[in-house]
One Martini backbone bead per residue (centre of mass of N, CA, C, O) as a GRO file, in nm:
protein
  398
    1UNK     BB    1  -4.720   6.584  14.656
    2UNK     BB    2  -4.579   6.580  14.925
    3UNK     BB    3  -4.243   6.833  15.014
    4UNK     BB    4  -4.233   6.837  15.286
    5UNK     BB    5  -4.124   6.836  15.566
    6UNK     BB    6  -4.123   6.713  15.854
    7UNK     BB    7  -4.014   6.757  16.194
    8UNK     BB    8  -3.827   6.532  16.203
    9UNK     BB    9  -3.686   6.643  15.930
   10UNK     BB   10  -3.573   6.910  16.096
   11UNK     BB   11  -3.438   6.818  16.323
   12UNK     BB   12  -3.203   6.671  16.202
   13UNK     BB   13  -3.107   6.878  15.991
   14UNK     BB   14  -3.032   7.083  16.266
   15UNK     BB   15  -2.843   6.907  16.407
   16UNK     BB   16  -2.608   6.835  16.186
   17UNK     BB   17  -2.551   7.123  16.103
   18UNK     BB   18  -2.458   7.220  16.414
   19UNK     BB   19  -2.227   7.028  16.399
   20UNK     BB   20  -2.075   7.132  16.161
   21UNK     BB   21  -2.016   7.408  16.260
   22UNK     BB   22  -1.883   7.324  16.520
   23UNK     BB   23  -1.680   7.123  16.425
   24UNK     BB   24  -1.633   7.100  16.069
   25UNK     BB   25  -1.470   7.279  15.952
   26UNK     BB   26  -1.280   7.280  15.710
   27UNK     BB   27  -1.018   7.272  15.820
   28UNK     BB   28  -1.065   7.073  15.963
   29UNK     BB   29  -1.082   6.850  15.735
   30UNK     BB   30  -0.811   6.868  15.637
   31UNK     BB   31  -0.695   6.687  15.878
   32UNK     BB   32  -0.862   6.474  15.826
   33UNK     BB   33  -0.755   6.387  15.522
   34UNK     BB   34  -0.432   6.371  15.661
   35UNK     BB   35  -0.494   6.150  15.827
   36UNK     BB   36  -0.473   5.803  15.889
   37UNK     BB   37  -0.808   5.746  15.890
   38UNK     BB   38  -0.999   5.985  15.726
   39UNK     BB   39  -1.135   6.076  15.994
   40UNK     BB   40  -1.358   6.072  16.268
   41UNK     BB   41  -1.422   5.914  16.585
   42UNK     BB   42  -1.587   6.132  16.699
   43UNK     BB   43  -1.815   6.194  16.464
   44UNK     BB   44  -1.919   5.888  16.474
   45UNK     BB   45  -2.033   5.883  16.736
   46UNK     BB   46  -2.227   6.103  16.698
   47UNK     BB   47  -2.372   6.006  16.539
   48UNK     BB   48  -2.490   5.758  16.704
   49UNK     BB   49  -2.650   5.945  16.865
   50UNK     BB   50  -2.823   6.061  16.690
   51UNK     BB   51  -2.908   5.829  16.482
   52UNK     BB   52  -2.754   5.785  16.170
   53UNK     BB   53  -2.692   5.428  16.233
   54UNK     BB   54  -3.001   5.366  16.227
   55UNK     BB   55  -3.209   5.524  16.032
   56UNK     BB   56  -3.288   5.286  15.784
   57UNK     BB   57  -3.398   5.063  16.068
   58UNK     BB   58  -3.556   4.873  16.225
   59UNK     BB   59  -3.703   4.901  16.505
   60UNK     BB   60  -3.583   4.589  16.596
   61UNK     BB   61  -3.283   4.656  16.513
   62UNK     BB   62  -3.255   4.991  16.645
   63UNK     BB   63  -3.403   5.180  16.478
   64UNK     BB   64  -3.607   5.420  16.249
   65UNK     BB   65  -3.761   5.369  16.032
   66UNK     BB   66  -3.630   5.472  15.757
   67UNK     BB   67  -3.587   5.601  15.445
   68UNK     BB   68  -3.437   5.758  15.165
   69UNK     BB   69  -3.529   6.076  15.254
   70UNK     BB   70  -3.357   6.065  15.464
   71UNK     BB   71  -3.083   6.011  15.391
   72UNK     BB   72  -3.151   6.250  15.141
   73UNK     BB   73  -3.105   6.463  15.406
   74UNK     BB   74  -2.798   6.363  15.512
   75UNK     BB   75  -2.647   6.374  15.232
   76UNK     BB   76  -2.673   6.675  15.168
   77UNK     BB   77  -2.498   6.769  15.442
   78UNK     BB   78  -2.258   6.632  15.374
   79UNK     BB   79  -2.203   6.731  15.182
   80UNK     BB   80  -2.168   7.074  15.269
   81UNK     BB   81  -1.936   6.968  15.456
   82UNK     BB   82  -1.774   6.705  15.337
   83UNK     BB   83  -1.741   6.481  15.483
   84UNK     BB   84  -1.562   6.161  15.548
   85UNK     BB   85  -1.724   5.943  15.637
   86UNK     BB   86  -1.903   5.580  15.601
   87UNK     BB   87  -2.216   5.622  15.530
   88UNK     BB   88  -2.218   5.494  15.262
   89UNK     BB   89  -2.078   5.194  15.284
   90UNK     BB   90  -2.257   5.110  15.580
   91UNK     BB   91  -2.538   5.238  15.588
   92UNK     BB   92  -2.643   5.227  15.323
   93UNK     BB   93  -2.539   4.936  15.168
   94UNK     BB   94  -2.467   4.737  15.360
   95UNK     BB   95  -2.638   4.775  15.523
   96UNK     BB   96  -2.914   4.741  15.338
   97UNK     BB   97  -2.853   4.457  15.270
   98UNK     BB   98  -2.906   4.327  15.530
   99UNK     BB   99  -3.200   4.436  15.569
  100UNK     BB  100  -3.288   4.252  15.262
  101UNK     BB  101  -3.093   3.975  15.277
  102UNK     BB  102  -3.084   3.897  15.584
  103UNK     BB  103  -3.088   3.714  15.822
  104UNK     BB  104  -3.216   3.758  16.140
  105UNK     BB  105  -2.937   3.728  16.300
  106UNK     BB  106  -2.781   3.897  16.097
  107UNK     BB  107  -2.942   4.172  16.159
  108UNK     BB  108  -2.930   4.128  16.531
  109UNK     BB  109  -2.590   4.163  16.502
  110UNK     BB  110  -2.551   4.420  16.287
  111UNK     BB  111  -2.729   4.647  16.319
  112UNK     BB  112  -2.695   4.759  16.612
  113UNK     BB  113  -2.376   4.775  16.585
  114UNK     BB  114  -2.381   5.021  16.390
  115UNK     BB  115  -2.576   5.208  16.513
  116UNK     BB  116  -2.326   5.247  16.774
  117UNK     BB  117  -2.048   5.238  16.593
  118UNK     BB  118  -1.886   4.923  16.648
  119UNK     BB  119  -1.923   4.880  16.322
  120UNK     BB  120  -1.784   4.857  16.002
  121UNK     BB  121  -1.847   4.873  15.609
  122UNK     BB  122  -1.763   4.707  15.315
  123UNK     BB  123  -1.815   4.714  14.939
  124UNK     BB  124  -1.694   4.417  14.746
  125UNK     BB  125  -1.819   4.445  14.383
  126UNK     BB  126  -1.552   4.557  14.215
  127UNK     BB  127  -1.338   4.494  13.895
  128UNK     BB  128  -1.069   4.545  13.675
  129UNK     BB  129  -1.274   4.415  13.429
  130UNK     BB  130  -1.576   4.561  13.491
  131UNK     BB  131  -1.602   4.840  13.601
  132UNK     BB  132  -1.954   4.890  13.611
  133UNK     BB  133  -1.987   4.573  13.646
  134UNK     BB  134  -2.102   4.315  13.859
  135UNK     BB  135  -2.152   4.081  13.662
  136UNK     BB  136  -1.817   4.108  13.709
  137UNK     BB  137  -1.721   3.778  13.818
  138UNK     BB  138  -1.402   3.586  13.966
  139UNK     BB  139  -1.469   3.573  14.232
  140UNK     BB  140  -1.423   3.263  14.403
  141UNK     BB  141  -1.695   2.993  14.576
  142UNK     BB  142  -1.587   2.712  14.751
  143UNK     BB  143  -1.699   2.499  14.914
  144UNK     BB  144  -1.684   2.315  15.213
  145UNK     BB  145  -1.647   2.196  15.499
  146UNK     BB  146  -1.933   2.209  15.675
  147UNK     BB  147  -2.075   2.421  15.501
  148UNK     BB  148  -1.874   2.625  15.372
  149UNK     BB  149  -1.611   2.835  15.247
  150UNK     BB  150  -1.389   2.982  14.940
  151UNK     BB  151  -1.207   3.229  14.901
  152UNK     BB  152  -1.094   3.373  14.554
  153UNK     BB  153  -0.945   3.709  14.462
  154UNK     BB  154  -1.033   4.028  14.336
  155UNK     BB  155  -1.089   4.359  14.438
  156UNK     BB  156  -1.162   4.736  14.368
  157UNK     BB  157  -1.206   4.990  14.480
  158UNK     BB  158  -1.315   4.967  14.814
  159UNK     BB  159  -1.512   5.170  14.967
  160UNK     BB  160  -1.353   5.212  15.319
  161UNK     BB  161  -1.169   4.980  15.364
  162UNK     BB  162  -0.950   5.043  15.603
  163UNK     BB  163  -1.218   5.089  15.819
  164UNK     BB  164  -1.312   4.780  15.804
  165UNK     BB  165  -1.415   4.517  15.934
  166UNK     BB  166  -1.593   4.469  15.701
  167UNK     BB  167  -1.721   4.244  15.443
  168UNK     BB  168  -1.905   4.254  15.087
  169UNK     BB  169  -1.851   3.990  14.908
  170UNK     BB  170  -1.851   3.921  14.563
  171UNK     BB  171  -1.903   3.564  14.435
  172UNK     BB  172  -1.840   3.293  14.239
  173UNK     BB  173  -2.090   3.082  14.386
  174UNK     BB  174  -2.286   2.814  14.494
  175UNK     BB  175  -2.447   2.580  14.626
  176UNK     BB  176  -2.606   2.452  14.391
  177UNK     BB  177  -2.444   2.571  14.110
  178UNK     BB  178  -2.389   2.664  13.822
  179UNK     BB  179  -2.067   2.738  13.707
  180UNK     BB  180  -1.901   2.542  13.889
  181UNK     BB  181  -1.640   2.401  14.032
  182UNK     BB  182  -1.465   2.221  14.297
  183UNK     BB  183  -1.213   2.451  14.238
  184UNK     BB  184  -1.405   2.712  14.206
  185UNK     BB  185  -1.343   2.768  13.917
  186UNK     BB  186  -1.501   2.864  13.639
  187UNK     BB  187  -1.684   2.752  13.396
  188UNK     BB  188  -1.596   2.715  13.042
  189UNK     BB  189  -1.836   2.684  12.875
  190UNK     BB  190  -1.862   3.007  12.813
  191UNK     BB  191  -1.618   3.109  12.826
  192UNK     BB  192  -1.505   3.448  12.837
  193UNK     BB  193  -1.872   3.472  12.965
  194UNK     BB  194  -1.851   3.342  13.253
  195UNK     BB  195  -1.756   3.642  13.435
  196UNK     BB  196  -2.101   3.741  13.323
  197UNK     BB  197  -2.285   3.588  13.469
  198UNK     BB  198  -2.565   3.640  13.661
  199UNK     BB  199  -2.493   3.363  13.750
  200UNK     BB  200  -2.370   3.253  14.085
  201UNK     BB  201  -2.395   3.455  14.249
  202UNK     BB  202  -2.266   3.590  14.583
  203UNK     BB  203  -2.292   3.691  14.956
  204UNK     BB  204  -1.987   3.778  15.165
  205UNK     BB  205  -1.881   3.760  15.519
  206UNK     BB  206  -1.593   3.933  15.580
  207UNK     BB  207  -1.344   3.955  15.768
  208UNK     BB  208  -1.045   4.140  15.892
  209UNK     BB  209  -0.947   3.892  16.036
  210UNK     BB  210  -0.881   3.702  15.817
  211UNK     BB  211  -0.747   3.469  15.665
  212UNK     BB  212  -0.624   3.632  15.355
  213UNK     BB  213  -0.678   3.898  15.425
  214UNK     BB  214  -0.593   4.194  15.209
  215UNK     BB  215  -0.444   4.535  15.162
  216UNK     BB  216  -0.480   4.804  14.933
  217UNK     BB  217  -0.397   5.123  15.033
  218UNK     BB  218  -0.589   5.455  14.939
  219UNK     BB  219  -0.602   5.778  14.837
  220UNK     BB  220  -0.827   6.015  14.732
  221UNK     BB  221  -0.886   6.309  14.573
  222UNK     BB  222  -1.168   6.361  14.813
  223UNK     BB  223  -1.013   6.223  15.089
  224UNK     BB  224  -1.084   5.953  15.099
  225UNK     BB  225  -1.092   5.605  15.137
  226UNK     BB  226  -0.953   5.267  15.007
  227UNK     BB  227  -0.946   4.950  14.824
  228UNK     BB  228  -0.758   4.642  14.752
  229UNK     BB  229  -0.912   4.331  14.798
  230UNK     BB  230  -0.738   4.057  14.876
  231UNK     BB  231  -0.809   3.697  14.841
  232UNK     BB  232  -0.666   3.397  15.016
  233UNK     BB  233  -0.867   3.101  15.100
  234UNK     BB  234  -1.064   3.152  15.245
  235UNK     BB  235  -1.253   3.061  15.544
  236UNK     BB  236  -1.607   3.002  15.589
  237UNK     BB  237  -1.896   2.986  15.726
  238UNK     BB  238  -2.192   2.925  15.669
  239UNK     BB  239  -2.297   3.231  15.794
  240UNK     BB  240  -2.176   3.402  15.536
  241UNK     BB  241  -2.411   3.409  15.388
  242UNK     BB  242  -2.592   3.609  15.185
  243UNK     BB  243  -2.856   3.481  15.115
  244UNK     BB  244  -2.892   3.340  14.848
  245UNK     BB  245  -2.738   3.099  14.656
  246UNK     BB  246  -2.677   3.249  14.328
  247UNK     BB  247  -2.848   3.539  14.419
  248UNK     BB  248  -2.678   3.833  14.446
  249UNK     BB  249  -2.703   4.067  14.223
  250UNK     BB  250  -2.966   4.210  14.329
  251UNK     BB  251  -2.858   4.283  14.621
  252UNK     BB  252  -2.620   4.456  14.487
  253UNK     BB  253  -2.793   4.659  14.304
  254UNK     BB  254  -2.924   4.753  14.543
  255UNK     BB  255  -2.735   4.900  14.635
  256UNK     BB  256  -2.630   5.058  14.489
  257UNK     BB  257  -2.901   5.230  14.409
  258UNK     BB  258  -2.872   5.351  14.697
  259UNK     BB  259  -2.572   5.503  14.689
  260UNK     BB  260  -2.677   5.640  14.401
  261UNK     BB  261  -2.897   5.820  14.549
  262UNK     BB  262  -2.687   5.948  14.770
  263UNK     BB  263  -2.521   6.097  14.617
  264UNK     BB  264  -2.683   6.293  14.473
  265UNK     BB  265  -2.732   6.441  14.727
  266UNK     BB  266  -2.465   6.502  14.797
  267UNK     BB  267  -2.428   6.678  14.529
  268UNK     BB  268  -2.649   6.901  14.606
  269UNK     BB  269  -2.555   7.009  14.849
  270UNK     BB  270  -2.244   7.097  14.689
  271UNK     BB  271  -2.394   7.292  14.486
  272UNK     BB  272  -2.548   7.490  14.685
  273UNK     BB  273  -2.253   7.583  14.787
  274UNK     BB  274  -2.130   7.701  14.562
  275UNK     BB  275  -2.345   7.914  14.505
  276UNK     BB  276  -2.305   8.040  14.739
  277UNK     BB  277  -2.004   8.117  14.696
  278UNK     BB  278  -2.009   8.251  14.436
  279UNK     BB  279  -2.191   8.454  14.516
  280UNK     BB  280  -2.035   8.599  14.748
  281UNK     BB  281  -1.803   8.655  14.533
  282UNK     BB  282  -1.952   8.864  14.329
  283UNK     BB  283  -2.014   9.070  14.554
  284UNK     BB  284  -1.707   9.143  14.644
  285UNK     BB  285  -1.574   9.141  14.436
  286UNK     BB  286  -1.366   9.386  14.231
  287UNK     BB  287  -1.392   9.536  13.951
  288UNK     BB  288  -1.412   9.875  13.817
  289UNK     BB  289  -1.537   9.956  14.123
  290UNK     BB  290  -1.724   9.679  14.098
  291UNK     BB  291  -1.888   9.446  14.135
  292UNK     BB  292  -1.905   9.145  13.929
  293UNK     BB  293  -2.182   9.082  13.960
  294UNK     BB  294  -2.296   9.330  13.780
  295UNK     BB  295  -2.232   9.133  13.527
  296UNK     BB  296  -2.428   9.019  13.282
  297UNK     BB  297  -2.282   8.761  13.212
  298UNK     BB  298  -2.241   8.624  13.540
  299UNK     BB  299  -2.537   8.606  13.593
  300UNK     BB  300  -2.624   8.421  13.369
  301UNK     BB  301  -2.422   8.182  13.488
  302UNK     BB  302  -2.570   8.171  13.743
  303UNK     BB  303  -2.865   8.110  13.656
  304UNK     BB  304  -2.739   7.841  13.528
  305UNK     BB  305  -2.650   7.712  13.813
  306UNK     BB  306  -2.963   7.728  13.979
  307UNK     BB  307  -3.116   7.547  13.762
  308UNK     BB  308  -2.954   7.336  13.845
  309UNK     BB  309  -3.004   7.297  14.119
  310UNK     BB  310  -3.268   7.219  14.097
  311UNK     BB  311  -3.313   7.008  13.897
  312UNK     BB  312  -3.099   6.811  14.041
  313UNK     BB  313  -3.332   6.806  14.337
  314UNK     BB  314  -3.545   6.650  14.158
  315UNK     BB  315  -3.405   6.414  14.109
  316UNK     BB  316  -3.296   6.295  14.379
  317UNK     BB  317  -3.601   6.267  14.461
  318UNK     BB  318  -3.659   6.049  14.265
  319UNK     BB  319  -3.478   5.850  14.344
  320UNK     BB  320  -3.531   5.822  14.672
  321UNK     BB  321  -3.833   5.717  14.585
  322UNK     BB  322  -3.700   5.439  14.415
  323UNK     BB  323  -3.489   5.306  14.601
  324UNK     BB  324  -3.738   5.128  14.769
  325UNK     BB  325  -3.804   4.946  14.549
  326UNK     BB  326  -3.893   4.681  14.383
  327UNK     BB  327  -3.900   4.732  14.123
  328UNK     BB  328  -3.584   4.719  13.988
  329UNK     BB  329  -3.691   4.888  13.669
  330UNK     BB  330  -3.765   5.137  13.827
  331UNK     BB  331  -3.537   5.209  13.992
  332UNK     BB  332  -3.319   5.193  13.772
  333UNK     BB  333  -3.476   5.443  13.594
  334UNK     BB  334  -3.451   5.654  13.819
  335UNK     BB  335  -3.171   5.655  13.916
  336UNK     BB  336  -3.008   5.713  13.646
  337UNK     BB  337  -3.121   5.930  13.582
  338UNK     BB  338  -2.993   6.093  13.789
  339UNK     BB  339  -2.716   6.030  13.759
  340UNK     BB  340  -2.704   6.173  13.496
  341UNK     BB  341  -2.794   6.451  13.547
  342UNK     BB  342  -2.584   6.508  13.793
  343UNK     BB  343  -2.314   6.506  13.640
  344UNK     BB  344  -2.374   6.703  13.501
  345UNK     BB  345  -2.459   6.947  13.666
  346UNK     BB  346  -2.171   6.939  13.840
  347UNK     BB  347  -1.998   7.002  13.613
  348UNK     BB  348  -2.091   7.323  13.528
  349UNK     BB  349  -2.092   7.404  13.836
  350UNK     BB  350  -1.774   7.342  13.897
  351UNK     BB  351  -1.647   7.489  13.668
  352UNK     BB  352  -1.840   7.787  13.697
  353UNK     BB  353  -1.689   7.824  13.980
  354UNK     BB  354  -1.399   7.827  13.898
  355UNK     BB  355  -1.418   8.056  13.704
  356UNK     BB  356  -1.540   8.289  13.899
  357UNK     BB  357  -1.264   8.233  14.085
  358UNK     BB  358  -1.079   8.222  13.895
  359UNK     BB  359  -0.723   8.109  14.046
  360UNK     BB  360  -0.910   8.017  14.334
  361UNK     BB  361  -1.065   7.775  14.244
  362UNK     BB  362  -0.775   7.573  14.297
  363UNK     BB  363  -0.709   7.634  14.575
  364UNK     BB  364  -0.707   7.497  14.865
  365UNK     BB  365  -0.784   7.685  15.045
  366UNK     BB  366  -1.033   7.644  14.897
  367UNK     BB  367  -1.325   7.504  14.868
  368UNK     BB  368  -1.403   7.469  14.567
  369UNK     BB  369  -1.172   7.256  14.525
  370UNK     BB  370  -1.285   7.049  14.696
  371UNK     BB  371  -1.583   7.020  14.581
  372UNK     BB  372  -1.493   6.957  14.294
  373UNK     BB  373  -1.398   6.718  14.352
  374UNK     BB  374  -1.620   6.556  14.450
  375UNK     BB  375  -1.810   6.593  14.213
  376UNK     BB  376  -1.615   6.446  14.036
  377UNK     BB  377  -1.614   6.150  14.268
  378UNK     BB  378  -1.933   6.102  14.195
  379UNK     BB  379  -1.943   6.058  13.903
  380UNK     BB  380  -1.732   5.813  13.905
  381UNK     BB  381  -1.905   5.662  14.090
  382UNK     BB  382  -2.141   5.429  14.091
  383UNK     BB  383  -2.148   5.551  13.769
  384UNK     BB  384  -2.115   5.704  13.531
  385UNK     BB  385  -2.313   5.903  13.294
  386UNK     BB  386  -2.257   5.682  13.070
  387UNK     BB  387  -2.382   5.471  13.213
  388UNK     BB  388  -2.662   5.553  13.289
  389UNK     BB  389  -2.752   5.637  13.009
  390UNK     BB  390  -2.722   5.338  12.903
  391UNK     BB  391  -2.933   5.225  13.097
  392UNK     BB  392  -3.159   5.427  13.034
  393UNK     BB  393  -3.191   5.311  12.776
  394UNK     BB  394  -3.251   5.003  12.830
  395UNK     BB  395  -3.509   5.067  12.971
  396UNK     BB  396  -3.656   5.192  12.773
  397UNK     BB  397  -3.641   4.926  12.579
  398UNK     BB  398  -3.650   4.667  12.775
   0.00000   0.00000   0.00000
């Protein structure tokens, strides 16, 4: 298997690279996540310049027809200059699920839109009582009049949901499937476990000034914005469906696989950082006269975190070439592994970053402890470590 980049993915990287240098320093990063809107919209419009909020759909639909190689290109530099754009919510899951599951019009309508940057996306599948089980759907989908829909329930921590002209919200019901009844409310047949049925999920298109959607918005710990999403009795048209009425957790399974395939890339370009900032801190500081890094124990220590980072890096590529499989079971089993193996290597290098860094590795003003706070928030972002650990397992066993 050849690993090496293609030209046009060096010529990529070597773009996003020169805007992160000259316009993204740290500094700027600091004021935009204590901004209002919690990114740039002059770096968002930069991207679709660029081609990067195009990148992953074909080209019928305005795209440069990438794959997740490609993505997980973006997104490892992304992670190393901590960007803070919507890239992964928009361009990733929610167009990635667009591109694999809705009809030509809807994808006519929304996809050239994305590339554009006039348009952001949130996906809104992860409920208060589900953790990471995205079949933990209470929000209900009741047929309406003229062949439309009603929804209603609460999404929770819907990333980057602020900022979204829509939502991609997954809800139990769709017409002639079973275990909805006529106002909507799921049906009480299986008792308790009938809001973990894998089956009667559907996933609709719903615009943020629909009548009925509110949000309960609040920033993250690692600088980026959330929110948690009420419907109450929304009303859509027919063409909000996307994909098939009661068909939708593979739909959302696999963007969230797509997401956490670019995440793990993200984690490793963040790790690659820490260490290079760690490394040039040991070269650096002195104690007894010479540099720390000059000490065979702190050296041991770097040693143990670029072989994580390597390790990491393999993991991610694994991730990767796997996250546009058509086979479920392989995609699954391949991205848990990574993003397991990421979360441990994740926390390794930012806690040994943090203490080679002494006192500085926690203080705001230094980079480092923003570093780790990302890392630590992509660790428990679409499944954390014991989760992944738990699905990889349960892939192995059949």
């Amino acid at each position: 298997m050849d690993f090496n980049y293609s030209d046009e993915q060096t010529t990529l990287r070597e773009t996003l690279q020169r805007f992160i240098d000259r316009e993204y320093d740290f500094e700027r990063r600091r004021e935009l996540a204590q901004s209002t809107l919690g990114f740039s919209a002059e770096g968002w419009a930069r991207f679709a310049e660029f081609g990067l909020l195009s990148l992953p759909y074909p080209e019928e639909f305005g795209g440069f027809g990438g794959n997740a190689v490609d993505v997980m290109l973006v997104m490892e530099l992304i992670g190393r200059g901590l960007l803070l754009e919507p890239f992964l919510s928009t361009v990733v899951m929610c167009g990635g699920l667009i591109r694999d599951a809705g009809s030509a019009p809807v994808k006519r309508t929304l996809l050239p839109r994305i590339g554009t940057g006039e348009i952001k996306l949130a996906l809104a599948c992860y409920e208060a009582t589900g953790r990471y089980d995205l079949s933990q759907v209470s929000c209900t989908a009741a047929p309406d009049s003229g062949g439309g829909w009603r929804l209603t329930g609460q999404k929770t921590v819907v990333l980057d949901a602020p900022s979204a002209d829509y939502f991609l919200v997954s809800a139990r019901g769709g017409l002639g499937v079973s275990g909805v009844g006529a106002n909507g409310t799921a049906a009480n047949a299986a008792g308790a476990n009938a809001a973990r049925d894998p089956r009667g999920i559907s996933v609709f298109l719903v615009g943020r000034e629909a009548q009925g959607v509110s949000l309960l918005a609040y920033p993250t710990q690692s600088g980026g914005r959330a929110a948690d999403l009420r419907l109450d009795d929304v009303r859509l048209g027919p063409d909000a469906l996307i994909g098939a009425a009661g068909e939708g957790l593979a739909i959302v399974e696999r963007a969230v696989d797509s997401g956490a395939a670019a995440l793990c890339a993200e984690a490793v370009g963040i790790i690659a950082a820490l260490n290079e900032a760690t490394l040039n801190y040991l070269k650096t500081r002195k104690q007894f006269g010479v540099p720390i890094g000059k000490f065979q124990a702190l050296q041991h220590r770097m040693a143990d975190m670029f072989i994580a980072a390597e390790q990491a890096r393999s993991m991610a590529i694994l991730a990767a070439v796997y996250a546009d499989s058509e086979d479920a079971a392989e995609r699954r089993r391949s991205v848990s592994a990574a993003k397991a193996y990421i979360g441990q290597a994740a926390r390794l290098v930012g806690q040994q970053s943090v203490q080679l860094h002494g006192a500085m590795g926690v203080v705001d003003d230094v980079i480092v402890s923003h570093y780790f706070k990302r890392l630590t928030m992509i660790e428990l972002t679409l499944g954390d470590t014991d989760f992944h650990l738990g699905r990889f397992s349960s892939a192995l066993m059949g």
